[in-house]
Structure formats: C-alpha cells, structure tokens
C-alpha positions in Angstrom: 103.7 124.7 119.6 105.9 122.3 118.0 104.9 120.4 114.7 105.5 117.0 113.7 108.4 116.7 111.4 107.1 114.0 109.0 103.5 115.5 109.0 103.6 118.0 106.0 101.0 119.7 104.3 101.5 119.2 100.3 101.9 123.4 100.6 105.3 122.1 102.2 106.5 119.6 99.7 107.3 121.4 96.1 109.1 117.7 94.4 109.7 114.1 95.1 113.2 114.9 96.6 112.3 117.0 99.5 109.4 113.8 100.8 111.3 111.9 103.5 113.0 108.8 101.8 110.6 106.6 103.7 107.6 107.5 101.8 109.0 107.3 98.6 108.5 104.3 96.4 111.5 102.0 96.4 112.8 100.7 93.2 110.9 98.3 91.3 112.1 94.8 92.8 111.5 91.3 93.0 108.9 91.5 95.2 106.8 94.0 92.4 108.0 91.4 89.4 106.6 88.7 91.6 103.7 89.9 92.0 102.7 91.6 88.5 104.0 88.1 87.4 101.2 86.1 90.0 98.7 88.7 88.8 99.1 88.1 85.0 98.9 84.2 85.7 95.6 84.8 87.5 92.4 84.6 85.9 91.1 87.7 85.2 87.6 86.3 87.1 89.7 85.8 90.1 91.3 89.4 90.1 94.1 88.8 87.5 94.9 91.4 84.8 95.2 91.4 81.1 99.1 91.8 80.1 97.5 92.2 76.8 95.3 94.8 77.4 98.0 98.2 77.3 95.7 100.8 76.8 96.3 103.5 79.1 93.6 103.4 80.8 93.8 99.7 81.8 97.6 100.4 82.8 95.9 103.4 85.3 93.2 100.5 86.6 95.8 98.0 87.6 97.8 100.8 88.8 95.5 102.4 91.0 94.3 98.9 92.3 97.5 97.0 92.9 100.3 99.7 93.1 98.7 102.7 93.7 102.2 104.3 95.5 103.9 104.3 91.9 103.5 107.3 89.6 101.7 106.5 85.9 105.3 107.9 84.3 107.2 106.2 85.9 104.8 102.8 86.1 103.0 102.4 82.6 106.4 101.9 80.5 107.8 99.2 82.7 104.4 97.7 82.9 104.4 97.4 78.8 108.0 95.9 79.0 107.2 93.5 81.8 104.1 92.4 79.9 105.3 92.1 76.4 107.9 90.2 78.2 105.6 87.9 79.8 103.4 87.4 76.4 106.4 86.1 74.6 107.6 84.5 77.0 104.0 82.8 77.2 103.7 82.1 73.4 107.1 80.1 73.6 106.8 76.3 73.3 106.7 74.4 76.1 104.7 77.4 78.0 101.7 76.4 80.1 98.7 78.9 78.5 95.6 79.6 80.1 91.9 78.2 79.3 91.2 81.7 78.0 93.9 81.8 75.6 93.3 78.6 74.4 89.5 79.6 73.3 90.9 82.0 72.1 93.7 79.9 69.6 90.4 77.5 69.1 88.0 80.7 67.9 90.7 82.2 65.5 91.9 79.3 63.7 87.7 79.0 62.7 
C-alpha cells in the first residue's frame, strides 16, 4: 500500500517548514500589491474594501475573502502599511478621490 507523498494528514505536518514549498504562500508581490491596490480603488458596493477601516476584524474579512492562503500574522501588519500608504498617498494633491470620500469632505466641513 503505497501513500501519496504530497497528501498529508495535518497529524503529519507539525510547522510551515515541513509543507512542501509548493503550497506555501509565496512572498507578497506585485501581483498581491496590484490587486489590494484595484480592490481599495473599487467601490465598496462593487466588492472594494475600506483601507480605512483596520479594525481587526475587517483585516480577517478581507483576508478570508480575497487572500485567504495568507496567515492573519503575517497579513494584517502589511495590510495596515499598504493601506496607510495608499490613504496618504490618496489625500495628496493632485489625487483622484472617490464619490464616497468626497461626501464625506462635503458632510464634515458642515
């Protein structure tokens, strides 16, 4: 009776470094920043998130939604930087903002 190699039972795998390479998460990379970067410029009524919204369990929604292979450790503190990024880069002169944001800016200064 021989076994599969890369069919493991969790019993099997004690850490991260003994899964096969292959199912690990790669690095975070272009293609992730591209899309966290088309999902913050989405509405949020057409699936976008809220790159203001860090609470942790917002972080764990878009997690579990959009990258559900990443672990919250490792994916929640480079969401935060990635967004905060993003928000001032948004704010800056020059930067196109949302119809959202600009109700917002309309509401505040009331």
């Amino acid at each position: 009776d021989t076994a599969d190699p890369l069919i493991q039972t969790e019993s099997q795998i004690s850490t991260m470094s003994e899964i096969p390479k292959k199912y690990k998460p790669q690095k975070w990379g272009i293609r992730d920043s591209d899309k966290l970067h088309y999902l913050l410029n989405k509405p949020r009524s057409r699936g976008g998130i809220d790159g203001r919204d860090l609470s942790k369990r917002s972080i764990e929604a878009v997690r579990l939604k959009h990258f559900p292979e990443r672990e919250y450790k490792n994916f929640a503190p480079l969401f935060r930087k990635k967004c905060n990024e993003w928000e001032e880069n948004r704010s800056k002169p020059g930067m196109k903002k949302s119809k959202d944001a600009n109700k917002e800016d309309a509401t505040a200064k009331s």
